[in-house]
N, C-alpha and C positions, 0 to 999 in steps of 0.2 A: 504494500500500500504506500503511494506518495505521502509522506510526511509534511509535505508543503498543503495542503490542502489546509491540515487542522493548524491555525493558525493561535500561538501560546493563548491570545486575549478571549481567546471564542469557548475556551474549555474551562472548566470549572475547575479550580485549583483544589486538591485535598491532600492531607499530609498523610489519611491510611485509608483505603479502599478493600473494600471485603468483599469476598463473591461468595455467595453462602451465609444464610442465618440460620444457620443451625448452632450446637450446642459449642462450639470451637470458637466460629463468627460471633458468633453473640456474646463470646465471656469476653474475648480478643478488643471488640467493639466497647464493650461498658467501662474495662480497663484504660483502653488508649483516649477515649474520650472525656474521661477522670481527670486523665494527666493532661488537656488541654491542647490533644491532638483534631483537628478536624479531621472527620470518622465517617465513613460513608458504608454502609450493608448494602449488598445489589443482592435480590433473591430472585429467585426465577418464579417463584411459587406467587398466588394473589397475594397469602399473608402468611406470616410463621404463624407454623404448626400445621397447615396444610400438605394431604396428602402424607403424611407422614409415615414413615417406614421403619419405624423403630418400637419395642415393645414400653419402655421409656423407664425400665425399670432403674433404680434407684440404688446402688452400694452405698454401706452405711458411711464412708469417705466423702463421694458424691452428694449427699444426704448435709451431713454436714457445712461442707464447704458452699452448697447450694443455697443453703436457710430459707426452703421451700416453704412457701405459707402453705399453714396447714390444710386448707382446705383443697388444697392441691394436692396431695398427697396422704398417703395411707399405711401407717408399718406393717411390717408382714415378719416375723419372728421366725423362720424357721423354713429347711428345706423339707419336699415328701421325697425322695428319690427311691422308683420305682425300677424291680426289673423287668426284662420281657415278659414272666409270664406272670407278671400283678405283684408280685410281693413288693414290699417298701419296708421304709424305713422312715425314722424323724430326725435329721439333725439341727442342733443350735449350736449357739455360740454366746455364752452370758455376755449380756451390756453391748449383743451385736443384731442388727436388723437390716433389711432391708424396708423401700420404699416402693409401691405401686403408686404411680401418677394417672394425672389429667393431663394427658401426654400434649394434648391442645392446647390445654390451658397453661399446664407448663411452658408451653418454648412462646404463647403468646406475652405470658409474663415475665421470663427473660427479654424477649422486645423490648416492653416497657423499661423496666431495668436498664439496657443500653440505649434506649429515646431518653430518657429521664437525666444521664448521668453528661449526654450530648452528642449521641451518635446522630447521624442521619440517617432513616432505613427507606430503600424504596424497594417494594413489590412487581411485581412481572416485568421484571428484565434480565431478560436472557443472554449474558453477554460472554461470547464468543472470540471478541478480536481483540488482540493487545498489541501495543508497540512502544516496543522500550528507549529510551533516548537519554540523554546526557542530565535531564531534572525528572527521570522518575520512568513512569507508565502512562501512556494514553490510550484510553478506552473510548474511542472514535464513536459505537454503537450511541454511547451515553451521554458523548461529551463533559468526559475529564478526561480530565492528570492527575498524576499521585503519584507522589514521592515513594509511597510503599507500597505494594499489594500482595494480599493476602488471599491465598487458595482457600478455600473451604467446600468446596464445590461439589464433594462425593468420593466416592470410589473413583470413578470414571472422571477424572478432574477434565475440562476445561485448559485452569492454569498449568498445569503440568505438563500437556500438551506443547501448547503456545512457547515454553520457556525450555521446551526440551528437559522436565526433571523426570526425576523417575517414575514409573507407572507403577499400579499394584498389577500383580499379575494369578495372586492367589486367593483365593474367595470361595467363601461360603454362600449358597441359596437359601433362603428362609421366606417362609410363608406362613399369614396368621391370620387367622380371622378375628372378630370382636362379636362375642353372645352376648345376648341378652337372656333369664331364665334358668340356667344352669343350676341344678339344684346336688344337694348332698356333698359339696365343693366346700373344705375346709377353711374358711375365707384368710386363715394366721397362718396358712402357707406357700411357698411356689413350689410348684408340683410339676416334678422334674421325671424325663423318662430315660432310661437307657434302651436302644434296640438298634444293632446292628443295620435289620434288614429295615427300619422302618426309616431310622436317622441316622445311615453311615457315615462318619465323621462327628458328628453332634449329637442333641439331642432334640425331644421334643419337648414342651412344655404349657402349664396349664393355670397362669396368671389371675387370680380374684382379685380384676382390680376397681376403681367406682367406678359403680355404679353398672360395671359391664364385666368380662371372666374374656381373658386375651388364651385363645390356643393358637399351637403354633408349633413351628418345627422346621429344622434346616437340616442340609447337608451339602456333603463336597462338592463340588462344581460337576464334577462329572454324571453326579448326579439330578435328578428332579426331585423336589419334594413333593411328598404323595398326603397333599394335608386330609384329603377324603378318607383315604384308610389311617389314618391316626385320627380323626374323628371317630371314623366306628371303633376304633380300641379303646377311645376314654369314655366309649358310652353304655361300655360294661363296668366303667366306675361312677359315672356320676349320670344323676335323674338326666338324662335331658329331652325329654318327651316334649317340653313346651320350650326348647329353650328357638333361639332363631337369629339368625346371624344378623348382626345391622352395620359390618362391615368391613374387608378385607386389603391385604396389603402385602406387599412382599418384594424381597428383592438383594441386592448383594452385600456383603461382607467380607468386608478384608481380610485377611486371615492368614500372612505373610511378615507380617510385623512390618516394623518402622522401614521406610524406604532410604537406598542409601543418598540419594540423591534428592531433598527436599526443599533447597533453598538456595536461592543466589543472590547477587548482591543488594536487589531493590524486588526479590519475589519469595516470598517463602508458602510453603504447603502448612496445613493444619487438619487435625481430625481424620475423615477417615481418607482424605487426598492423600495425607501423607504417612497411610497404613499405621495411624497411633489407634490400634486395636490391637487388644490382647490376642494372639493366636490359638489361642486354648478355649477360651472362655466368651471369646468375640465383645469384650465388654471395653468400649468405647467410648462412654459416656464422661465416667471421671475423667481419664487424661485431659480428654477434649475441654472439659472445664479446667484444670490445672494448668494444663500447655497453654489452652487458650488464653487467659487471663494473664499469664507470665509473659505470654508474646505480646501482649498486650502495651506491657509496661517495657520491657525489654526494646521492642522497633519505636516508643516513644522516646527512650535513653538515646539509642540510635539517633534517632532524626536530630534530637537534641545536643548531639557529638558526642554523649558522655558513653558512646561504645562503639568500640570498632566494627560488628555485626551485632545484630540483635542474638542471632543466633548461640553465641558466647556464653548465657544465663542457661538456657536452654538444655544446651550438651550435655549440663550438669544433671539434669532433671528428667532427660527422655531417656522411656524404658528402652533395654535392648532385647526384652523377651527370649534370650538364649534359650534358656530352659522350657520355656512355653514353646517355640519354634520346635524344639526337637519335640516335645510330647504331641504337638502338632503334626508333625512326620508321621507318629507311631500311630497315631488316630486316620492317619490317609493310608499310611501301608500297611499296618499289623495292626487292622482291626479288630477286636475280639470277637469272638463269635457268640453268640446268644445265651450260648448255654455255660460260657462263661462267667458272663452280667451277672446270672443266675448264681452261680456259683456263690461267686465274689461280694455279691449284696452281705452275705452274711458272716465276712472275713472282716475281723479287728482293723489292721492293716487297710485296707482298701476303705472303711468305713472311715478312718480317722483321716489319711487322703482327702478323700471327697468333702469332706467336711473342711480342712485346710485348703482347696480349691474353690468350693462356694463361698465361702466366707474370708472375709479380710482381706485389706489388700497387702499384707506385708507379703506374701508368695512362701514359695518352699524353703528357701534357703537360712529364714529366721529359724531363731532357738524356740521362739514361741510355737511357731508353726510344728516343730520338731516335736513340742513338749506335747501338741496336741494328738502328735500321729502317733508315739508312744502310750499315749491313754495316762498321763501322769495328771492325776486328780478329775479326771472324769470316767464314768463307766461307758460301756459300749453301746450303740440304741439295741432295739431289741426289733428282728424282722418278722413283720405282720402280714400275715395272706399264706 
């Protein structure tokens, strides 16, 4: 594209430009506009929280650092993890919970949050074209410039394209529906499934969240999710004679970790652009608020000379998922087999695992984590069915 057309005085000068108001954008946006940065969100969508593709659940971390009005949210105390052939199990974790949201009303009240603190957000703009030049980024579709821009864009970035960084190449399918009606559904649980043949790679799972019960289920890429047949398998657990879907959603996850190439001198990736998703777990939502917010403040030190990349805070703080990437391997190659699941549900070991995997975000590697898989002051659940 000739650069002579857009001529400096005709574009809208901005010192951080967002593509994406999602969970990354939106912490990213409330931060940098805090610090007195002119802030801009371009969403594709009519308005955050639209179309949404995420089940919006809440770690007790994310939970935290969110300080989600309550009425946006819901605790949920405890996993059900179930094997193929029905048994389960209950785990907790004292003074640990997750959070079921209004996953709408959620990301519309993160908007507010970065409108309020001095972002600008504008809705249905879809933008495409970038050109980089000697004072920043110009987004010709929109008419600006910007000193900084910031991916946030998806899986399938956009910005990552344009700037030549690196692409995700590895993803998980998920697909979910939203009931209404569901009855005999523990509401103080997420109701988690193991099965091979049903969720190869992952799992499926069975969300009481308000006002509605999120089912769902993903797997490998090579796969398709078969959400019809794990409907009829949880409808040999739960009433659902009157329940009735009021609506569905689905679509990719990253599942590759952190990308090596995210950032360059006036472009950086966030969220799920820049594979900040757990590989194990697919849980993307804390970072996305941590990174985000940090980028936030970090490309505003930046702009303000007081750091030679924004990037440089960052480094310190982004996960490398070594350990999740290889158990991520093992879940694509050396799947276990059914009769496994079965097995294993009722193993010490494997119990205190799964238990240190749902819960918390310190990972495997802590003492705590450790103390929990050895059963040191806790007893084992007890498998039911």
């Amino acid at each position: 594209m000739n650069k002579k057309v857009h001529q400096k005085q005709t574009l809208q000068q901005n010192d951080i430009t967002i593509i994406g108001a999602g969970f990354a954008g939106l912490a990213c946006a409330r931060t940098a506009a805090a610090q007195g940065m002119k802030t801009v969100v371009l969403e594709r969508k009519p308005c955050p929280g639209a179309n949404i593709r995420t089940t919006g659940i809440l770690v007790q971390e994310a939970a935290d650092l969110l300080k989600l009005p309550k009425h946006l949210g819901r605790k949920i105390s405890g996993v059900r993890l179930y094997s193929p052939k029905g048994k389960w199990i209950d785990l907790n974790s004292p003074g640990y919970s997750f959070v079921a949201t209004d996953t709408q009303g959620m990301m519309r009240w993160l908007a507010d949050q970065a409108v309020m603190a001095g972002a600008e957000l504008r809705c249905s703009q879809n933008v495409s074209l970038f050109e980089q030049n000697t004072d920043g980024v110009v987004l010709p579709e929109v008419g600006m410039q910007s000193r900084f821009l910031v991916g946030c864009d998806g899986a399938r970035s956009n910005v990552a394209r344009a700037f030549d960084l690196s692409s995700n190449n590895h993803y998980l399918m998920g697909a979910e529906a939203e009931y209404e009606g569901i009855r005999g559904l523990d509401q103080n649980r997420l109701h988690v499934f193991l099965d091979s043949k049903l969720a190869p790679g992952y799992i499926g799972w069975v969300v009481p969240g308000i006002g509605i019960s999120q089912v769902g289920i993903a797997v490998r890429k090579s796969h398709k999710p078969d959400l019809a047949a794990f409907e009829q398998r949880i409808s040999k657990l739960f009433d659902m004679g009157q329940a009735k879907v009021v609506g569905r959603r689905g679509g990719l996850i990253p599942c590759g970790g952190v990308l090596k190439r995210w950032h360059t001198d006036r472009v950086m990736l966030l969220g799920d652009a820049a594979g900040m998703v757990s590989p194990l777990t697919a849980g993307g939502i804390y970072p996305s608020l941590e990174l985000g917010a940090e980028a936030g403040l970090s490309i505003s030190r930046y702009l303000q000379g007081d750091l030679s990349h924004p990037s440089e805070p960052l480094n310190e703080i982004v996960p490398n998922y070594q350990m999740k990437k290889l158990m991520r391997w093992s879940m694509d190659h050396l799947a276990p087999p059914n009769a496994l699941y079965d097995l294993s549900l009722g193993n010490p070991v494997f119990q205190r695992i799964a238990q240190v995997l749902f819960f918390h975000h310190r990972g495997l590697f802590s003492a705590e984590a450790w103390k929990e898989i050895l059963c040191i002051g806790h007893s084992p659940p007890e498998v039911i069915g």
